[in-house]
C-alpha positions in Angstrom: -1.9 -36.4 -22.9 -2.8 -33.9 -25.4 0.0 -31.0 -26.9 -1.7 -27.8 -26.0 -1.4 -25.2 -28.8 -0.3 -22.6 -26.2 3.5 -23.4 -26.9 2.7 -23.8 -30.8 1.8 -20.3 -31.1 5.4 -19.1 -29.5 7.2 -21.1 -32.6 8.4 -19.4 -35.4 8.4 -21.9 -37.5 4.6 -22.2 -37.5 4.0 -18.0 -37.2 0.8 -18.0 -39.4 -1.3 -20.5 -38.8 -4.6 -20.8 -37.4 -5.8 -22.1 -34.2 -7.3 -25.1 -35.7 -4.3 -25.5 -37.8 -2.2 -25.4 -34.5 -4.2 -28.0 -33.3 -3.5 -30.3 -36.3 0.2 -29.6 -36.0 -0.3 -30.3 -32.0 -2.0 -34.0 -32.8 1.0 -35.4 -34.5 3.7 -34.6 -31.5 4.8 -37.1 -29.4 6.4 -36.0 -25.6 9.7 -36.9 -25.1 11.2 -36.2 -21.6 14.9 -36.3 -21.7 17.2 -36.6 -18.9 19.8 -33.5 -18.0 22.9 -34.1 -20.2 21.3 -36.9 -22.1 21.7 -36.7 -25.7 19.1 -35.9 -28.4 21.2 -35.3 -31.7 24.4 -36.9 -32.4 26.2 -34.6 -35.0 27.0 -36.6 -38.7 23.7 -38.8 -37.9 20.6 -39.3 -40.5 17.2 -38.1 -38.7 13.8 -38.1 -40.0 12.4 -35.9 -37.0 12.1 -32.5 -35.7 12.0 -31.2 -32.0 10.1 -28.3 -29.9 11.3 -27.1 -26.7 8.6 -27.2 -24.2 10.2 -27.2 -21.3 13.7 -27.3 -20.2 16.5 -26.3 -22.6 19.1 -27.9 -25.3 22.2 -26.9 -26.0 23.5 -27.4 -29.7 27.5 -27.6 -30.1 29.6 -29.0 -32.8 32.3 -32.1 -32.2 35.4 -31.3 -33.5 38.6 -33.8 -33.0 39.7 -32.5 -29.8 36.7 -31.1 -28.0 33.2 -29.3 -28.3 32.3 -26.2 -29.3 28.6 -24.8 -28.5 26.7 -22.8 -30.9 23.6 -21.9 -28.8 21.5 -23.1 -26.1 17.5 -23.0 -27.7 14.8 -22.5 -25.4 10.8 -22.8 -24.8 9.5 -22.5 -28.2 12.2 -23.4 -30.3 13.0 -26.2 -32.8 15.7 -28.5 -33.1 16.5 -30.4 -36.4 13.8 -28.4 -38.5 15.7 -29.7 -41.6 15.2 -33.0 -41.2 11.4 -32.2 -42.1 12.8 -31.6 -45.8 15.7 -33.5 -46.8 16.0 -36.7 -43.5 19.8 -35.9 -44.6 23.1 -36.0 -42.2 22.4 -33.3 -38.8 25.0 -30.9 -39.1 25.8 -30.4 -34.9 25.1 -32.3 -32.3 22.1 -31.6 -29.3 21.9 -32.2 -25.6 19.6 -32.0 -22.5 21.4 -29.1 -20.3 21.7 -29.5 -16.8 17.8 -28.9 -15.7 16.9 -31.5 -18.5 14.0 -30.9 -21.3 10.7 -31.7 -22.1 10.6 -31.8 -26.2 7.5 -32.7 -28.6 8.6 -34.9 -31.0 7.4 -34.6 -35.0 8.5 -37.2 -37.7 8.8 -36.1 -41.1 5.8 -38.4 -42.4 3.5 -37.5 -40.3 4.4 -33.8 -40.9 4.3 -34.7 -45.1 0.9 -36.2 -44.3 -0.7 -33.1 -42.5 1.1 -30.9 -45.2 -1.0 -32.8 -48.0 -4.1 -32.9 -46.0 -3.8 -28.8 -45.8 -1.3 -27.4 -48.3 -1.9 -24.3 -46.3 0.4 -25.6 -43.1 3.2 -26.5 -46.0 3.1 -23.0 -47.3 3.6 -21.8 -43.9 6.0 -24.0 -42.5 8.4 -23.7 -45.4 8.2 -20.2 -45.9 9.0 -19.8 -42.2 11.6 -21.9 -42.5 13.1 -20.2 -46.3 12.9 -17.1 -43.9 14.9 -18.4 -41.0 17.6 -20.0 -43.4 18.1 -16.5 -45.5 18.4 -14.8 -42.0 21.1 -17.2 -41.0 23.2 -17.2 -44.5 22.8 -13.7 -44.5 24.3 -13.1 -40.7 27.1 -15.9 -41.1 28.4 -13.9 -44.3 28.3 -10.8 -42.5 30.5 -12.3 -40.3 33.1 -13.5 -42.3 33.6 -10.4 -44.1 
């Protein structure tokens, strides 16, 4: 079944682009349905693949020795594992289905380098969404450790 670029347009990450760009972005997901509680990230892991929420929610918490702690639950519209796109380096908390389950489109990291090189325009984008999204969160985590 095709992605619909209705959900696109609600992602920050991709705040910019055209419709038809949308649609490119949209051609490269793959649906993944995952089960309520199941997990989607294991925390210390390599990925090569990023996640939107469509449906559903996951919550993202960090392992510790003793227990879990969770960060935030992300929504319709949001991404999990955006940084895998760049660097396919270790994922630094862990990600589940909460108890209602989630409905996620799936995008590897080659096919995402592909469409970048086939319209540098979607790169540009993508990763100045992204620069701005990691400055917002270095900025507030300092803030909160003065």
């Amino acid at each position: 079944m095709p992605v619909s670029t209705t959900l696109f347009k609600r992602v920050q990450l991709f705040n910019g682009l055209t419709e038809a760009e949308l649609a490119d972005v949209a051609a490269i997901c793959r649906e993944v349905i995952v089960a309520p509680g199941e997990q989607i990230i294991a925390q210390n892991t390599t990925g090569s693949e990023m996640y939107v929420v469509a449906e559903g929610a996951a919550d993202v918490y960090i392992q510790g020795l003793e227990d879990s702690r969770s960060l935030v639950v992300l929504g319709k519209g949001q991404v999990i594992g955006e940084m895998a796109l760049i660097d396919q380096g270790y994922r630094s908390a862990s990600v589940r289905a909460t108890k209602e389950g989630a409905t996620l489109y799936l995008i590897e990291s080659g096919d995402f380098y592909r469409l970048c090189q086939e319209n540098y325009h979607i790169g540009y984008v993508a990763m100045r969404n992204m620069s701005i999204d990691l400055s917002f969160k270095l900025r507030h985590r300092n803030l909160t450790e003065l």
